[in-house]
N, C-alpha and C positions, 0 to 999 in steps of 0.2 A: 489569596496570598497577601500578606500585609507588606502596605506601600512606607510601612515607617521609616525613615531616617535615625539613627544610633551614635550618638559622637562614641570615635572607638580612639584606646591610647596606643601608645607605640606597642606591636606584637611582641613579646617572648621570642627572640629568635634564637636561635642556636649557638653553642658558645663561638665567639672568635677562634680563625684558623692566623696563624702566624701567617702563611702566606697565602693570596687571592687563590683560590681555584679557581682554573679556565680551562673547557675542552671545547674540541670539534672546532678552533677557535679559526673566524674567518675573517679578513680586516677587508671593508667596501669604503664607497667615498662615503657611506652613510658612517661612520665608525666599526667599532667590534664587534663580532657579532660574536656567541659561547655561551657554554653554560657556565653560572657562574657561582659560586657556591652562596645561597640563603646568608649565613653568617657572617658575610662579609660586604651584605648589602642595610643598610639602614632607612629609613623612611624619609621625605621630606619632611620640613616645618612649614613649606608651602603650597600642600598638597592639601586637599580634601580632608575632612576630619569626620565626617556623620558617610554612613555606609548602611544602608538595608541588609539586618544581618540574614531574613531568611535568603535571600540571593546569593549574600557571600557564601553560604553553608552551601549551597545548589551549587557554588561553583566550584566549590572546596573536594566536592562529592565527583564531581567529573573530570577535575583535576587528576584527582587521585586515581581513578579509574583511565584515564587518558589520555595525561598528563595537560601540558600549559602549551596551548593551540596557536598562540600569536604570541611572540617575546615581548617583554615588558623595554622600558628605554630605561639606560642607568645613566650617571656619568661619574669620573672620579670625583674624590674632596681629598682630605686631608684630613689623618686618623687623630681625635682627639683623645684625651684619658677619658671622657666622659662617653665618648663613642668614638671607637674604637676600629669600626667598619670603613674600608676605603672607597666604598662606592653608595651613592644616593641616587633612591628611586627618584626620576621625572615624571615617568607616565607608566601607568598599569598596578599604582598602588593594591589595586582590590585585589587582583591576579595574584602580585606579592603576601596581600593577606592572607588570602585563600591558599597558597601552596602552603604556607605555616601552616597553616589549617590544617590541608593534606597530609601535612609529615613529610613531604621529598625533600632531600638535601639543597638539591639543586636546581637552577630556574633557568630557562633559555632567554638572554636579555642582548639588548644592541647596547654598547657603550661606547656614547660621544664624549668628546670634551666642552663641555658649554660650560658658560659665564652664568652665574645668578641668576641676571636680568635674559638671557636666553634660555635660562630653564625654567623661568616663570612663564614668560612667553607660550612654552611647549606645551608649559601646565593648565593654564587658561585655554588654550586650544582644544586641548585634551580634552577639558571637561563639559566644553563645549558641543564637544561630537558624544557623549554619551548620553544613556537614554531618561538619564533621572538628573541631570545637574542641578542644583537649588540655586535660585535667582538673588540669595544673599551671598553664598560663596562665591558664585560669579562676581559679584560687586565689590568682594571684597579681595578679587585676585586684581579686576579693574583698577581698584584703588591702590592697590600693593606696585601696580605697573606706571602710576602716576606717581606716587610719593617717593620711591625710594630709586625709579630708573626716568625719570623725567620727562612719560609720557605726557599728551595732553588729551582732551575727549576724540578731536578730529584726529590725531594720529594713531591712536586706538581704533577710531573706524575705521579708518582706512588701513590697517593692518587685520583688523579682526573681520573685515567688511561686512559692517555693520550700518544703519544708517547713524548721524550723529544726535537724533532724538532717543534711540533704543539705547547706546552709550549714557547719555545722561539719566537717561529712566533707572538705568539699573543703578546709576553710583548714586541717587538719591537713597536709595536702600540703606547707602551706607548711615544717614540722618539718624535711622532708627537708634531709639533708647534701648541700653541694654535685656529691660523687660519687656518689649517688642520685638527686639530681636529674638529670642530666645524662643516666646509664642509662633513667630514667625516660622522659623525654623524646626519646630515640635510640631505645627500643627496646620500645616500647609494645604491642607483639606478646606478647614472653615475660614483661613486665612490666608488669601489666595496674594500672589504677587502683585496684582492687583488692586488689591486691599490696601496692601501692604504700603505701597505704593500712595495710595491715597493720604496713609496715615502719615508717612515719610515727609510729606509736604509741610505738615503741621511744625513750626520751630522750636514749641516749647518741647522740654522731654516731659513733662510732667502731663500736658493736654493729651500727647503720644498715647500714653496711658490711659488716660479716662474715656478716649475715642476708640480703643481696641475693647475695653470693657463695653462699652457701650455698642460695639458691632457685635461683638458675639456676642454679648446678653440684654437683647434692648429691653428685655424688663426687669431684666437685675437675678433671674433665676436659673438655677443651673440647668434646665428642662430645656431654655431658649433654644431655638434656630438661628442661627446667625445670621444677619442683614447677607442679602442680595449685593452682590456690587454697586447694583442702580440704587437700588436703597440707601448703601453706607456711602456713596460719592454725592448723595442729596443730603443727607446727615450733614454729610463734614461741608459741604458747602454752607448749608444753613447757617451749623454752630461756630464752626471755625474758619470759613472765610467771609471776610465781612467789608461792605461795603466802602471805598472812600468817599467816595462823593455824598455818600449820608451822614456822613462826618459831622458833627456838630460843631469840632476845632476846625481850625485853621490843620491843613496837611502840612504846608509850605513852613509853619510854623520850628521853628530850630528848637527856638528856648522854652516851649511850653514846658517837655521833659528833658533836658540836658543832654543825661544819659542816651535817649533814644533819639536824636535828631529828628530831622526833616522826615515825612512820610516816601517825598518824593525821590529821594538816593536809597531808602531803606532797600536792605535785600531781601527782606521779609513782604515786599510790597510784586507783587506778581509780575507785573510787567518789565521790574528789572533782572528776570530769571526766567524770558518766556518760554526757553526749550524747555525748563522744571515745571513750571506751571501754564504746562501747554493745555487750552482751549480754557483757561481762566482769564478772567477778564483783566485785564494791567490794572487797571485801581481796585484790586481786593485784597486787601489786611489780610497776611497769614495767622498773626501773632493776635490771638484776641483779647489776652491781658495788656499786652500795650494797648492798643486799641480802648480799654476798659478805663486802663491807666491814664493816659490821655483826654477821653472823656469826662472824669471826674476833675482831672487839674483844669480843665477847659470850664465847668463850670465852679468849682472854687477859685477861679482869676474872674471870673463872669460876676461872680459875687462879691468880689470886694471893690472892682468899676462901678457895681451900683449903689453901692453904701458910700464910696466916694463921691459920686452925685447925687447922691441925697435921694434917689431910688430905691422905697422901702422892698425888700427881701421877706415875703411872709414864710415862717417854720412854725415846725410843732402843731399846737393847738388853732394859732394863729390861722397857721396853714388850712386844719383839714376845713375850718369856717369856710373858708375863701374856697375850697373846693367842691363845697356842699350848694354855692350860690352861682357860679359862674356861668353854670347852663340853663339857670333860669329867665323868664323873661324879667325884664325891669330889674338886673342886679346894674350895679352903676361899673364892674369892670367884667370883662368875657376874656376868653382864650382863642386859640385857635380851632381846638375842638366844640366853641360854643355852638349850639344848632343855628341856622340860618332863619328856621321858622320862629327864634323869640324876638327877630329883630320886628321894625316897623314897615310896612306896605311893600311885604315883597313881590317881585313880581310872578305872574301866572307861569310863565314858561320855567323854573326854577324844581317848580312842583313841589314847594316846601321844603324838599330835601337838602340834605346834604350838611358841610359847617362853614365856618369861615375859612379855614385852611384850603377848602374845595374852591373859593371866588376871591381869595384874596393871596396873593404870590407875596411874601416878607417884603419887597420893597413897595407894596401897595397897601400895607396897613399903616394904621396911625404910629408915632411913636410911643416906644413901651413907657408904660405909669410905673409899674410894680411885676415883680416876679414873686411867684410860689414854686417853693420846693416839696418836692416828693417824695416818699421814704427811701427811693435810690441813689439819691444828691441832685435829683437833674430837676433845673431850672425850667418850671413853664414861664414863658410871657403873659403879662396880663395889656391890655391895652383897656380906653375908657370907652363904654357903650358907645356915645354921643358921637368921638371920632369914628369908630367902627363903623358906626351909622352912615355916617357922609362917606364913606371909603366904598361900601359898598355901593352905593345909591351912586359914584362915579363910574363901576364899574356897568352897570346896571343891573345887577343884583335884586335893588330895591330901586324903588322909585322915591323922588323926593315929593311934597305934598303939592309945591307946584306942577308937576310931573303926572299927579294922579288926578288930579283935578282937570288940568287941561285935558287927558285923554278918557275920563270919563265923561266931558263936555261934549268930543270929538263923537265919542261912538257913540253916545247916548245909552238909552235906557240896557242895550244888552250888556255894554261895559258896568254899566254901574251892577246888574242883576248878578254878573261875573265878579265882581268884588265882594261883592255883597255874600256871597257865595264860599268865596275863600276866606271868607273874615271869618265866617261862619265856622267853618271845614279847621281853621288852625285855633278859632276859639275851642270849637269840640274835643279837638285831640290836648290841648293845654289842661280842660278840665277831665276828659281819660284820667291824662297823665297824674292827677293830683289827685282823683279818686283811688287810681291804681298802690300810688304812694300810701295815700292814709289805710286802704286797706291791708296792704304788706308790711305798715306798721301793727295794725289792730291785731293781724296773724304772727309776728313778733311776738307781739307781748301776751299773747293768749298762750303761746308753743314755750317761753319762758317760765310762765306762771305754773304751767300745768307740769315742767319738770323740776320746778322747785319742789311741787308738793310729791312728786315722787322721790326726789332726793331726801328730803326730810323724812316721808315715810320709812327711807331705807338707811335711815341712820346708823340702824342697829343693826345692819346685814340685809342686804335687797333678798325678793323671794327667789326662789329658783328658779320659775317662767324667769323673771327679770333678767337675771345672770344669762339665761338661754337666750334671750332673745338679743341682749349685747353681743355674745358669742357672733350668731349669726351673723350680726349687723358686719361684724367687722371682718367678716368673709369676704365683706366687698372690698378690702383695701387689703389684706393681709390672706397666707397661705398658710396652711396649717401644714408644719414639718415631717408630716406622716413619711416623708422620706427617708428622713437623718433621726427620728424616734420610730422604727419600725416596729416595735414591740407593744408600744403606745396604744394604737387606736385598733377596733374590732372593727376596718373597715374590708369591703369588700371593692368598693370602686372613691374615686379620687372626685368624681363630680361633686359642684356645688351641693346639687340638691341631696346627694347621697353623704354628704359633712352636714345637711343643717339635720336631715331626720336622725344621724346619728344625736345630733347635739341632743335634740328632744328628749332620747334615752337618758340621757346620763346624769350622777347625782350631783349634789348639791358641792363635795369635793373637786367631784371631778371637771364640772364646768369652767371650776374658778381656775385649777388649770389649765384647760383648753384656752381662757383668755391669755394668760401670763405663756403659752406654747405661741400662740398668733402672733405676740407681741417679739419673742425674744426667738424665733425662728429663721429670721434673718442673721441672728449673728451664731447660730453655731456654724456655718460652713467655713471653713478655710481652707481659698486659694493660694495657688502657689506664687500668687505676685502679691497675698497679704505679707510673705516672709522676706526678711531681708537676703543679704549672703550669708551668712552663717546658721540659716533655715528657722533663726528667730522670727516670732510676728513684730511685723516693722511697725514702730512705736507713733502711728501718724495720728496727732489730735484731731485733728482735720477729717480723717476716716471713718465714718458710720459702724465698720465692723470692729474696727477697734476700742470704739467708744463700745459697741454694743457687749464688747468681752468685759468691758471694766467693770461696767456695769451688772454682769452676770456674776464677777466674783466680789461684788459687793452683796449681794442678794444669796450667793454660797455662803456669805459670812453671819448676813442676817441670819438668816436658817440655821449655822451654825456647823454645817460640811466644810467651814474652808475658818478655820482660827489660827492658821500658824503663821498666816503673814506671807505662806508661798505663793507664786504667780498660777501653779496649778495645783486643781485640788486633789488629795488624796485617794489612790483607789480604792474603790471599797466593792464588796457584792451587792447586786443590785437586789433590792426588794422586792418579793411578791407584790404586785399590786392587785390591789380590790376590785374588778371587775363587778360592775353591777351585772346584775341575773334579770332575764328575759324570760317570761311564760307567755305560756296565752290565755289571756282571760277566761277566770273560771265563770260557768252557768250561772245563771241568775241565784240557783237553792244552794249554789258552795260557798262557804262561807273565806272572805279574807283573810289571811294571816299571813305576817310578816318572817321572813326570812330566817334562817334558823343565826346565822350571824349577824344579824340585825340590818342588813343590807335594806334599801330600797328594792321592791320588785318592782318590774315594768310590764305592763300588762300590754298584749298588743290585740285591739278587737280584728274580728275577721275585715274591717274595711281599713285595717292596718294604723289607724289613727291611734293615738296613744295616750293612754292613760296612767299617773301616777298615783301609789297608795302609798303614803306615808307610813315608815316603819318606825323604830325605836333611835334612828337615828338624830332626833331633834334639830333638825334645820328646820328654816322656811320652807314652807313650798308653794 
């Protein structure tokens, strides 16, 4: 039986009777009780809106056979020209849909007199004792019982007796972006309340989005399993909540960004919302474009303090120099990731290991000489060997030369055999290290040289092997759309190795579109959150798939399927395609011959390995 949810619109009821029908009618302290005539009953706007239609049909079906087993709750309103009906369901909506269903005129109902905020009341109750309630509609009767009848979360629990964290869980729901909600709501299965939930916490609506993409397809394809709870609450923790106290700004800081204040009032900051961000730690960044935001204006103020003291800022070229030297021994400035083994007579217990940021805490390094920047804005510090030197050799890190001397005095010949020893041990590994470099230059420029002369070779059009063996390569980063082109490929199974032996097969045409298929694979699918509201593809430059469409109807145009300037291209009947032909290798005494349509054959010997015989087709091969 399908657990779907169905948003359903107001039923078809029966036309309006001039007056109410009422029989068997009984008045209790509970209200009226009668049957009351269908037509003269109308639906809430505060009730339920998504309904499991194969249930309602099950109930519609026994209805009618058995009639309506427990009465539904009415109460009166007031007949407008637009509705018309004097009385509005409270509770038993599905009952009411189901008798229309049925066909019977008439329904068994209790009618009170209630206020609004009393029948919303009855309605969140209501929905709360049935066996499917969805965790948004509840949040959003919650929230309907706070806005407009002046509940609060504790008065709510204590009415709905609930605890006062269960209350706030659910109204965070309400956070969710309209295209969150919607998934939410459609698809309850891979996107559990919980999820949901997770995602809710996030401020921006726009991250909302790219974190519900990213749980249910953590590798971007439509085949994905959706994250684990534990998985996607380690996800969003990673991505989207982020440390303060690793803060590089000042938190306390007002004026860094104007706009976004202090870190420490924000409500965006965990700890001032801990029933919402309960078992998060109070100094964690919801918002990780502020967050981003902040860190960039934190070192763009960082860089103009230094150019104001005459503290040189190395960029560019400048830069990558300065990054190419700092972990070397004997450069005249280091970082805080400089290794600890280029410094001078460290000591034994150290074990070579580790950098400077491991032995030396910011208020124990020298003062900064110079910053270099790195292609993401962020300012490293540079400090001057010399200082560093004496910084560490305080710490005891290293030793200073009087330091080394006297305890190699102290403990005689084993001391000195022991230094002797490590001088040795970090000379060794310094010249590793610079044989390792010159050799992974030499294999550089060998693996350079040796695809220049293949590129130049394939000036005029690479061979076939070549074209194949690209194909393959790039198996390892891309899928081949054998999904969404099902006509496409003569495959029999989806694995790797069953896509590269196809590739082996096929001709010299056909390859070059298997690469431009690997490439342009990702943008035929479109989802339902590529579209906006009016079921256009929402126009976001920012988007991969939308870039990848633009890019397809410029390539329709090249080709010359798409000249008239429209967004889509014209249908047309699809063309027979040229399937290359498969034999199996004739005897050594049969002679070759090529295809009666000029095709390439592909010969398969009995150990399946494959051979190709050039036909009339004139490519490479």
């Amino acid at each position: 039986m399908s657990n779907e949810l169905t948003v359903l619109s107001a039923p078809q009821v029966p036309a309006h009777t001039d007056q109410p029908i009422v029989v068997d009618e009984l008045v209790t302290n509970s209200g009226t009780f009668g049957h009351y005539a269908i037509a003269d009953i109308r639906i809430s706007k505060t009730n339920r809106k998504r309904f499991n239609l194969v249930k309602l049909n099950e109930l519609a079906a026994s209805i009618k056979a058995k009639g309506v087993a427990q009465p539904i709750l009415i109460r009166p309103v007031t007949p407008t020209e637009e509705e018309p009906q004097s009385y509005e369901v409270v509770a038993g909506e599905r009952r009411y849909r189901a008798s229309i269903i049925a066909g019977i005129p008439v329904i068994p109902a209790m009618c009170r007199v209630l206020s609004d905020m009393e029948a919303l009341e009855l309605q969140i109750l209501e929905n709360l004792q049935r066996d499917d309630p969805h965790p948004l509609e509840e949040a959003e009767g919650y929230e309907r019982l706070m806005m407009k009848h002046g509940y609060n979360a504790d008065q709510l629990a204590e009415k709905l007796d609930k605890s006062r964290s269960y209350i706030y869980g659910r109204l965070k729901l309400c956070a969710l972006n309209l295209d969150v909600r919607e998934q939410f709501l459609d698809n309850q299965e891979h996107l559990p309340a919980s999820t949901a939930l997770l995602i809710a916490r996030i401020p921006v609506a726009s991250l909302q989005s790219q974190a519900v993409r990213e749980i249910l397809r953590p590798n971007g394809l439509p085949t994905d399993d959706p994250m684990s709870f534990r998985k996607a609450k380690q996800w969003i923790q990673d991505k989207y909540m982020l440390d303060l106290k690793k803060a590089v700004f000042v938190i306390k800081d007002a004026k860094l960004l104007p706009d976004a204040g202090s870190c420490v009032a924000c409500p965006k900051r965990a700890g001032n919302q801990p029933v919402v961000f309960e078992g998060i730690h109070a100094d964690t960044c919801t918002d990780p474009d502020c967050f981003q935001e902040k860190t960039a204006a934190h070192y763009i103020k960082l860089a103009g303090q230094a150019k104001k003291q005459g503290i040189p800022v190395h960029e560019g070229e400048d830069a990558s120099e300065v990054w190419s030297v700092i972990y070397r021994r004997g450069s005249t400035l280091v970082g805080s990731d400089t290794p600890i083994y280029t410094f001078d007579r460290v000591t034994p217990g150290t074990g070579m290991a580790g950098y400077v940021r491991n032995y030396l805490k910011k208020d124990q390094r020298p003062p900064v000489v110079a910053y270099v920047k790195g292609s993401d804005g962020v300012l490293e510090e540079l400090y001057d060997r010399d200082g560093t030197q004496l910084a560490l050799e305080a710490v005891g890190t290293c030793e200073s030369e009087a330091t080394r001397e006297a305890r190699t005095a102290a403990d005689g010949d084993a001391t000195t055999a022991s230094i002797k020893k490590q001088t040795q041990s970090e000379q060794a590994r310094i010249a590793t290290e610079a044989a390792q470099a010159e050799r992974a230059e030499q294999l550089t420029t060998e693996r350079v040289n040796l695809y220049k002369k293949v590129r130049a070779a394939g000036a005029n059009g690479f061979q076939l092997g070549t074209l194949r063996e690209v194909a393959k390569q790039m198996l390892n980063e891309y899928s081949l759309p054998d999904d969404l082109l099902t006509d496409t490929y003569a495959l029999t199974e989806r694995a790797d190795a069953a896509v590269r032996a196809y590739i082996d097969q096929v001709s010299y045409s056909e390859v070059q579109q298997i690469i431009v298929d690997l490439v342009c694979g990702n943008w035929l699918c479109v989802e339902h959150w590529h579209l906006d509201e009016d079921g256009e593809l929402e126009e976001d430059q920012d988007d991969d798939n939308f870039k990848g469409y633009q890019t397809l109807l410029r390539m329709a145009k090249h080709e010359g399927v798409l000249n008239d300037g429209s967004a889509t291209p014209p249908a047309a009947e699809p063309e027979e395609v040229q399937r290359t032909k498969i034999t199996l290798k004739p005897k050594a005494d049969q002679p070759t011959e090529p295809s009666a349509d000029g095709q390439p054959i592909i010969k398969i010997k009995k150990n399946r390995a494959l051979s190709i015989a050039t036909a009339a087709e004139g490519m490479p091969t």
